[in-house]
N, C-alpha and C positions, 0 to 999 in steps of 0.2 A: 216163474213170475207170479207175483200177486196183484188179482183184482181189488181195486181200491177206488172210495171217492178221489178227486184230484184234491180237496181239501187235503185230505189226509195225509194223501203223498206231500202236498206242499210245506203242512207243518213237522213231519219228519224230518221235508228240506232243512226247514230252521233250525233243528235242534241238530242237525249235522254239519251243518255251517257253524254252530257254535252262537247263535242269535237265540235266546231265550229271554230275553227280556221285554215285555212288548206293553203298551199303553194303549186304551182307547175305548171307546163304547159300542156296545151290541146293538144292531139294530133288524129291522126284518132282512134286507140284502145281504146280511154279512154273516146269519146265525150260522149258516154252512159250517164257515170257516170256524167261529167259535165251539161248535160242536166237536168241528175235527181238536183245536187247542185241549178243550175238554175230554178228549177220549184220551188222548197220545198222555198227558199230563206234563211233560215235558219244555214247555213254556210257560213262565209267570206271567201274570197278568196283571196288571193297577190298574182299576177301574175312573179315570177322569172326568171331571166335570164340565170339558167343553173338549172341543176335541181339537181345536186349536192349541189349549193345554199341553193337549196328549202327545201334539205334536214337537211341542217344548220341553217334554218330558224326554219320549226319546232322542231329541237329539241333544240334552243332560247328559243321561245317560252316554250317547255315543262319545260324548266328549270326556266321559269319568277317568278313561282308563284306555291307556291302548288295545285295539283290537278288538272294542267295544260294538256293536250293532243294536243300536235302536229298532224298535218296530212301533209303529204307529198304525192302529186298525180302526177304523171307522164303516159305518154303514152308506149308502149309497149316497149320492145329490150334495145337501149342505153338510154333509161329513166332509169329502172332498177338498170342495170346496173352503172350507175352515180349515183344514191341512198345507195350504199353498203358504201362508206365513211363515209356517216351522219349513218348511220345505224350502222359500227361499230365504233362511238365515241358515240355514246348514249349507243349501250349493253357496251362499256368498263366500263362507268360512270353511269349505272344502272339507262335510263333516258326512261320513257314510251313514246316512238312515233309510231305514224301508216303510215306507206306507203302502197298505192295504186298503182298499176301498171294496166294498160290495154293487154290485152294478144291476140296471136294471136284467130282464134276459135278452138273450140275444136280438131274438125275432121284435121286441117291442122296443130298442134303441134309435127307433126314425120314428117309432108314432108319440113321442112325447109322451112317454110312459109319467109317472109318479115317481122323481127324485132323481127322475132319467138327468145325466148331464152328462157332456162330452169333456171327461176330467183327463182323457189322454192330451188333450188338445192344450188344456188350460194350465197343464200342470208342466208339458213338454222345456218351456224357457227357463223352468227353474230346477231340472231336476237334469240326472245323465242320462238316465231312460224313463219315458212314461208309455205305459201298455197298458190296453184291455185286450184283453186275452179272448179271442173269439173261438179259440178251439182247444178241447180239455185236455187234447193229448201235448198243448204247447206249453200247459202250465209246471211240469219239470223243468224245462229247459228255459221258459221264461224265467224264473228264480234261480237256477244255474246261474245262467246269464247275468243277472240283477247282483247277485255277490261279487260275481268277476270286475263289474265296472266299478259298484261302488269301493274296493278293493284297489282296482288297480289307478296308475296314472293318476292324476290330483280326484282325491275320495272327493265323494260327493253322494248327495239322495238319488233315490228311483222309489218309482210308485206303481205299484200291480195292480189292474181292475181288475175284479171278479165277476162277469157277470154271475146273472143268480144260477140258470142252468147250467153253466160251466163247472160252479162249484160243487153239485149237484152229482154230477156226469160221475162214471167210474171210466178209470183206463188201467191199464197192467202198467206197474210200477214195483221196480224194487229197490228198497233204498240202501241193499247191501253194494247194490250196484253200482249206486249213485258217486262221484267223484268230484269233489269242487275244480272249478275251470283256474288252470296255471292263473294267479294274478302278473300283470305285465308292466313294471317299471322301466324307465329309462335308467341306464347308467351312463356317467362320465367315463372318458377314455383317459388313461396312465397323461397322453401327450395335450390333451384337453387341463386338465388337472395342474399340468406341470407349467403351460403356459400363466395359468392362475396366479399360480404361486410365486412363477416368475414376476410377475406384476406386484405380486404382495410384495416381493422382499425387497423389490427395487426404490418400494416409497419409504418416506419418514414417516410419517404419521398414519398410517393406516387403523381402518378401522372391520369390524365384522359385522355386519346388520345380521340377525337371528332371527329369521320369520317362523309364522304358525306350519310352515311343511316341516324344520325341523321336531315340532312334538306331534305331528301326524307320525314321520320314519319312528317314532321312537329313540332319535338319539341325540338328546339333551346331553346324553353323557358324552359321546364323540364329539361336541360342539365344546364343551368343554374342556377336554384335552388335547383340541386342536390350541385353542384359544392358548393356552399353560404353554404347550409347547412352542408356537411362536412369541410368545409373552405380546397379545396382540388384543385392544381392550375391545369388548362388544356391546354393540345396540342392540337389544330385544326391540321387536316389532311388540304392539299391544298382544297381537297374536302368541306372539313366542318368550312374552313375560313368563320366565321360568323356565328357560332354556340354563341359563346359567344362574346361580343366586344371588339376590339383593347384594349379599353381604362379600362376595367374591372379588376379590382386587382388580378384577377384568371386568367385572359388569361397573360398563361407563353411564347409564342410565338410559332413559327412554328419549325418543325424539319427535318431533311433531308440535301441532299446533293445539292441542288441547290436549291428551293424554300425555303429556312429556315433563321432564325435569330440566331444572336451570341450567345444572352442569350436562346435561344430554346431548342439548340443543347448542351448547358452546364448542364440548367438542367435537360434535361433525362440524361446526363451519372451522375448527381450527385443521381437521382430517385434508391429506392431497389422496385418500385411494379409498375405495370402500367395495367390499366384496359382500354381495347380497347373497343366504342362501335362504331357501324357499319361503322369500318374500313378496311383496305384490306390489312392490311401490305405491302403496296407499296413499291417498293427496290427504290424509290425516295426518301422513306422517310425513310427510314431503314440503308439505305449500306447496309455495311456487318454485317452478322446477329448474326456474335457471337463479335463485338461490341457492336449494338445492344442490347441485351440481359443480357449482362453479367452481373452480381451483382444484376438482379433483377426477382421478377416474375409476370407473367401476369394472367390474366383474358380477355378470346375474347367473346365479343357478339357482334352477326353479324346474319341477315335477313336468309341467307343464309348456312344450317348446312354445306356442302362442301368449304364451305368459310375458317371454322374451319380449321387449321392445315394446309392448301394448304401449306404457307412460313415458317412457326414455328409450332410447339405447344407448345401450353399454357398451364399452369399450373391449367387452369378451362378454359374449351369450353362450351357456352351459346346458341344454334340457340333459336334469339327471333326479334322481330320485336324493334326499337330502342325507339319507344315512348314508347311501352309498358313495354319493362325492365328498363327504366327512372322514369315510374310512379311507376312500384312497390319498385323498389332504393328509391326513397323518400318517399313511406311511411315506409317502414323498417326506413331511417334516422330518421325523422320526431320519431320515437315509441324510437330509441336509445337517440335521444338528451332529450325526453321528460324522459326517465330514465337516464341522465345524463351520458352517456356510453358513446360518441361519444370523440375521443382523440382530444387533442388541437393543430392543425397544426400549430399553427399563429406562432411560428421560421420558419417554411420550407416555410410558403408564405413568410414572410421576408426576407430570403433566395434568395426566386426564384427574388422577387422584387427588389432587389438589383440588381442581374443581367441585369435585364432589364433594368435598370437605368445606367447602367456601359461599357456593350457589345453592342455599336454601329456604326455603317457602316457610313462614313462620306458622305454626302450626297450635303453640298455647297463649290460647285466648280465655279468657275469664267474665264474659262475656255471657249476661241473662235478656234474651233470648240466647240459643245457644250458636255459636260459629260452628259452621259445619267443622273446616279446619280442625279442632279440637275431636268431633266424634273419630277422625280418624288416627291421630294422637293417642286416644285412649281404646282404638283397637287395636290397636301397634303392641300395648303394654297386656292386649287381655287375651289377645289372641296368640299363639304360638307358631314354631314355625313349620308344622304340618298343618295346619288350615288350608282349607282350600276356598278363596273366593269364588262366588257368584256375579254377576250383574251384568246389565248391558246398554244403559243408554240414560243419558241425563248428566246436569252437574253434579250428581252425584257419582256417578259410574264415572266423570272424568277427574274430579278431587280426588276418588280413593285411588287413580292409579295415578295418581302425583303424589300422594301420600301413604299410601298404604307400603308394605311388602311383601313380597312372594320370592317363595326360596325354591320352586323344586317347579318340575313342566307337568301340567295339568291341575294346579294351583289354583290359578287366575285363567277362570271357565267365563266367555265373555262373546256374545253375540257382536262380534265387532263391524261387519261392515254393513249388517241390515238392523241392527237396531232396534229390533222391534219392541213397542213398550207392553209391558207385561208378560215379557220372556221370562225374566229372574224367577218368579216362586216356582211357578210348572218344571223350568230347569233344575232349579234347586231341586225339587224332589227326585227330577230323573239323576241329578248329580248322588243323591241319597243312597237312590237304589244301586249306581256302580259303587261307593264307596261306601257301604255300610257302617261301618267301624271308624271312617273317620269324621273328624271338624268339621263341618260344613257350614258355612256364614254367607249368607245372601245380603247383597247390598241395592238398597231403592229408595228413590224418592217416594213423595206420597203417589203422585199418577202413576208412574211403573207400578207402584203397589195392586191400588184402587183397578188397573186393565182386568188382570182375572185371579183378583184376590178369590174367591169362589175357592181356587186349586189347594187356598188352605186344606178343607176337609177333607180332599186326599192323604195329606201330612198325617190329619188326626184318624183317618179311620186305617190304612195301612200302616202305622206307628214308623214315619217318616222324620224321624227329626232332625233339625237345623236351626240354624239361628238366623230370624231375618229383621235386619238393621235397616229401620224407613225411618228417612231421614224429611222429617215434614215442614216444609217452610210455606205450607199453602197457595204452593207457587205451581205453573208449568217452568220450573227455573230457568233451565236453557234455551228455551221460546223467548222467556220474557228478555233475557240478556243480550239471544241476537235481535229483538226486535228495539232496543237501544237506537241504534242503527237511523230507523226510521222516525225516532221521537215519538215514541210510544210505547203504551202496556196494553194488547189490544186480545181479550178473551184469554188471559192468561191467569188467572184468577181462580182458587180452588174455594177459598176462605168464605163462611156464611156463620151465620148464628144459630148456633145447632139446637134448638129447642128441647131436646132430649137430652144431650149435654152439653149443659153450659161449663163446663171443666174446660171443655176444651177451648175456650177462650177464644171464639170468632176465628177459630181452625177449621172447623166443615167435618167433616168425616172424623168420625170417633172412630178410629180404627181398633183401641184396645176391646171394645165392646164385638165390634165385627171381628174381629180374630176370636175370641172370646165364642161366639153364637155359633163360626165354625169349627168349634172344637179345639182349640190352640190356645196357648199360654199368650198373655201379651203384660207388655212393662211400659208405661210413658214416664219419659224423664226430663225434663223443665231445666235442670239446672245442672253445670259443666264437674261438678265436685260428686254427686249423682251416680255418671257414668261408671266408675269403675265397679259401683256396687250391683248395677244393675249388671251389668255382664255378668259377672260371678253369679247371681241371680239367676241370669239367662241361663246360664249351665246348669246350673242345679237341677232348674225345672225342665229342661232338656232331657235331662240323665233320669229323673225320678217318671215323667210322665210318657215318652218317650213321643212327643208331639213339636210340631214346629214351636218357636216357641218365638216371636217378635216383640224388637226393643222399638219402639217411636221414639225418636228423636225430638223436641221440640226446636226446632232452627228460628234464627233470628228470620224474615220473611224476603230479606232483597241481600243477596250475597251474591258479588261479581268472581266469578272461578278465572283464573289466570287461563288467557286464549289469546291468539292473532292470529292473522292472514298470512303471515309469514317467520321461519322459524327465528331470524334474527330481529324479528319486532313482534314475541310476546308481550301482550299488555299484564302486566301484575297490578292487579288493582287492589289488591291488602297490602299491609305492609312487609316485610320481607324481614326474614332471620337474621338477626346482629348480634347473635350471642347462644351458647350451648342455650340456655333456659327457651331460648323462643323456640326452638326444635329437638327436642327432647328426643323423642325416638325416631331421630333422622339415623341411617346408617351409619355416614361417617357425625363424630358432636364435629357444632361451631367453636371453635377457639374464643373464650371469653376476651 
C-alpha cells in the first residue's frame, strides 16, 4: 500500500473511472485538490468564469457523447452554492455530473467559519448523493460510491465536499487496487416484453414515444430497428429528438404544446395505442392528460420504477433499463415476423406520412425586421446533417425545434425540463470539449445570451469554437407572449438607446462589440437575404480563428411562436404553409 494525500487518491479515482474532463475555479478550500489535479496530470482542466458556468459546462460536456462524466470543481461557500443550477438541470434531465466543492475544516463547520455553508443539505433535493466527507479514509469509497449511482438506474449528479483538512489528511491507498462498483440497471422480463408487444400488435394505429432514457442506454440504434421491424411510426420526446432521424419514414414528428409539429400532434390524437420508452410524460409534451389519453392505451417503460404512474397510469408499467427492453422487443419481433405474425402497418405509416407532407409551419418570410421563422430556414440550408444543436429555453429554443432538424441522438443537446437561462454558451463549450472535431451551433435569444455571456472568454482563451446564433428581438419573448394572457407587456423589455451604439437601432446591448471585447468573432445581420452569407462567414472565421464565433440575428420585436394549452388546440398565430416555396427545407416539400 501507498501512503497518500486523499486528494491524490481521489483524482487517480477520476482518471480510473474514465472522468478526465473537469471545469471550474481554484479557490483557497479547493487548492488541495487542484494541486493533487496538477501532480497526477491526468485530468483537463477549463478554467470558467463563474462557476455556475462551470457547471453548465460539465454537464455539456456529459451530454456530448455517451459515457461521458463532467466534473465541476469549485472552492468552498458561493462556489457551491452557484453549482445547484447546473446540478438541478442535470437531476431534471437524468444527466451524470460530479461536483466538487472545497469545505471549511472539519472542527470549524458549527462556528460559522468564512464560506462555511451546509452545501450537503442544499444540494441533497437536486442531486442522487450529496456528502461532506468528514473522514479521509471515507474519501475512496465516497467517489466509488458517487460513479456507482451517477452510473447506475436513471443517471443523475452528486456532489463531494472536501473539507479543507480532509483533503489535506493522508491515508494508504492503492489505486492498482481500486475497482469500479458493478453499475445496476433494471431489466425487462422475456414474459413482461411479450405482454408489450402483445398489446402493440393488437392495435391499428399504434404509435412509439422515444424518450431522453433511450440516448442515456445508447441505443438510438435498437429504437430504430425495432421501429423497421414492426413498421411502427415514432414520437421523439424533446429529450430523445435524435433517437431516430428527421428524414426517417418512421419518425412521425414531435408532440406537445410548444416544442411540437402540426403533423406530431395529429397523429397521436388519430394513435388507439402508444408505448412509452424511457420517457417521463412531460406536461410539455402531454397538456391535458385526458386529451392526451383518450381513445388510446399505453405501455410505460422507464429506468426508473417510481417513474411508472407519477403523471398517468398505463395500462402495462415496465421498470427496465431502455437498451435493454429494446433488445429483447426485437428479438420477440424478429421470432413473430419470422412466424409471420407481425400485422401490416404500411396504411397507418401512409397515414402518418401524409401528414407530414401536409401540416406545415411556413418558414420563408422576407420580411425587414427579420421573422425569426426564416433564421431557422436558412440554418436548415447552412447547417449539415452532423451538426449538433445547443439551447434550452425561450421562443427561440421552442421555434427551432418546430423548425429546425436533427438526424442522429446527441444532436439536439437541450436543458429541457429546468430551463435554465444562460445554459446554452457554458454548455456549448462543454458540448465543444466532448466533440472536438465536430459542428457545434448554439442557439439563444438575446437574454439566454446576455445571462453569462462572460463564458465567451472561455471559448477564446481555450480555442473552443462554435457557432452561436442570438436571435435578438429585444424582447424577454416567451414572458412577454404568455403574459398576453393578462393584457399586458409588463418588465419585459430589453430595448434602450445605446449611446455608444447607435447602429444598433434602439436594440440595448451591442452584443457584436461584447463578443468582440471577449475575445470572439461576431456577425449582425438586419436583413433575411443576408443570412446565408453570414453563415458561411460564421465558418470561415470559425475554422481560421478557432474562437466562438456569433451571428446576431436582427428579429422583427413582437413574434407569436405557435403554443396552446392543449395538443388539439394549438394556437398558429403566423400564417401557415400553402405551397413547396413557403417551406422550403421542411422534410417532407408541400405539393404546390
Amino acid at each position: 500500500m501507498t501512503k497518500m494525500r486523499t486528494v491524490d487518491a481521489a483524482v487517480a479515482i477520476l482518471v480510473k473511472e474514465g472522468a478526465i474532463e473537469a471545469f471550474g475555479l481554484p479557490g483557497a478550500a479547493i487548492n488541495p485538490f487542484y494541486s493533487a489535479m496538477r501532480k497526477n496530470g491526468g485530468v483537463r482542466h477549463t478554467l470558467a468564469r463563474h462557476v455556475e458556468g462551470a457547471s453548465h459546462m460539465a454537464d455539456g460536456y456529459s451530454r456530448a457523447k455517451d459515457g461521458n462524466i463532467g466534473i465541476c470543481i469549485g472552492t468552498s461557500g458561493p462556489a457551491g452554492t452557484d453549482m445547484i443550477t447546473g446540478l438541478y438541470a442535470a437531476w431534471a434531465d437524468s444527466i451524470p455530473m460530479l461536483c466538487i466543492t472545497g469545505q471549511a475544516p472539519v472542527a470549524k463547520l458549527h462556528k460559522e467559519d468564512f464560506q462555511a455553508v451546509d452545501i450537503q443539505t442544499i444540494a441533497a433535493p437536486v442531486t442522487k448523493m450529496a456528502m461532506t466527507i468528514m473522514e479521509p479514509g471515507q474519501v475512496p469509497g465516497a467517489f466509488q460510491k458517487a460513479f456507482q449511482l451517477m452510473r447506475s438506474g436513471r443517471p443523475g449528479p452528486v456532489l463531494l465536499d472536501l473539507p479543507f483538512d480532509v483533503q489535506m489528511a493522508e491515508i494508504e491507498f492503492d489505486i492498482d487496487a481500486y475497482e469500479p462498483i458493478v453499475v445496476q440497471k433494471p431489466t425487462a422480463s422475456r414474459k413482461q416484453l411479450e405482454k408489450a408487444l402483445d398489446m402493440l400488435t393488437a392495435a391499428e394505429r399504434p404509435l412509439i414515444v422515444a424518450g431522453g432514457g433511450i440516448i442515456n442506454a445508447g441505443a438510438s440504434a435498437q429504437l430504430v430497428e425495432l421501429a423497421e421491424l414492426l413498421n411502427v411510426p415514432v414520437i421523439p420526446t424533446l429529450m430523445g429528438w435524435g433517437t431516430i432521424p428527421d428524414d426517417h419514414v418512421l419518425m412521425a414528428g414531435m408532440v406537445g404544446l410548444q416544442t411540437s409539429h402540426r403533423y406530431g400532434n395529429e397523429t397521436m390524437l388519430a394513435s388507439d395505442f402508444v408505448i412509452g420508452i424511457g420517457n417521463r410524460w412531460a406536461n410539455r409534451h402531454t397538456g391535458g392528460l385526458d386529451t392526451y389519453t383518450a381513445g388510446r392505451k399505453f405501455v410505460h417503460i422507464d429506468i426508473e420504477p417510481t417513474q411508472i404512474g407519477r403523471v398517468f397510469s398505463p395500462d402495462l408499467g415496465i421498470a427496465s433499463d431502455a437498451g435493454a427492453a429494446l433488445d429483447g422487443l426485437i428479438e420477440l419481433a424478429r421470432e413473430r415476423q419470422a412466424a409471420k405474425s407481425l400485422p401490416d402497418y404500411a396504411g397507418w405509416v401512409a397515414e402518418c406520412t401524409a401528414r407530414k407532407g401536409s401540416l406545415q409551419r411556413k418558414t420563408h418570410f422576407e420580411n425587414v425586421p427579420i421573422k425569426p421563422q426564416r433564421v431557422y430556414e436558412e440554418m436548415n440550408k447552412a447547417f449539415g446533417k452532423d451538426t449538433t444543436y445547443v439551447s434550452t429555453i425561450g421562443l427561440s429554443q421552442i421555434a427551432g425545434a418546430q423548425l429546425l432538424h436533427v438526424f442522429g441522438p446527441r444532436q439536439w443537446i437541450n436543458a429541457g425540463q429546468a430551463g435554465p437561462l444562460g445554459w446554452t454558451a457554458p454548455a456549448a463549450l462543454g458540448v465543444v470539449r466532448g466533440k472536438p472535431d465536430e459542428t457545434v451551433v448554439a442557439l439563444s435569444g438575446d437574454y439566454d445570451f446576455q445571462f453569462m455571456i462572460e463564458e465567451l472568454a472561455v471559448g477564446a482563451q481555450f480555442n473552443l469554437p462554435y457557432i452561436h446564433v442570438v436571435v435578438n428581438n429585444s424582447y424577454l419573448g416567451l414572458i412577454r407572449q404568455s403574459q398576453r394572457g393578462f393584457e399586458m407587456e409588463q418588465n419585459v423589455s430589453l430595448a434602450f438607446e445605446n449611446i455608444n451604439s447607435p447602429e444598433t437601432n434602439g436594440y440595448g446591448v451591442d452584443h457584436v462589440k461584447v463578443a468582440e471585447g471577449l475575445g470572439c468573432k461576431a456577425i449582425r445581420v438586419e436583413n433575411p437575404s443576408d443570412l446565408p452569407a453570414a453563415f458561411d462567414k460564421a465558418k470561415a472565421l470559425m475554422g481560421e480563428f478557432k474562437v466562438p464565433v456569433v451571428v446576431e440575428v436582427i428579429l422583427e420585436k413582437i413574434t407569436n411562436i405557435s403554443m396552446g394549452v392543449e395538443i388539439n388546440a394549438v394556437n398558429e398565430f403566423e400564417e401557415l404553409a400553402a405551397r413547396g416555396a413557403d417551406a422550403p427545407t421542411s422534410i417532407i416539400a408541400l405539393l404546390d
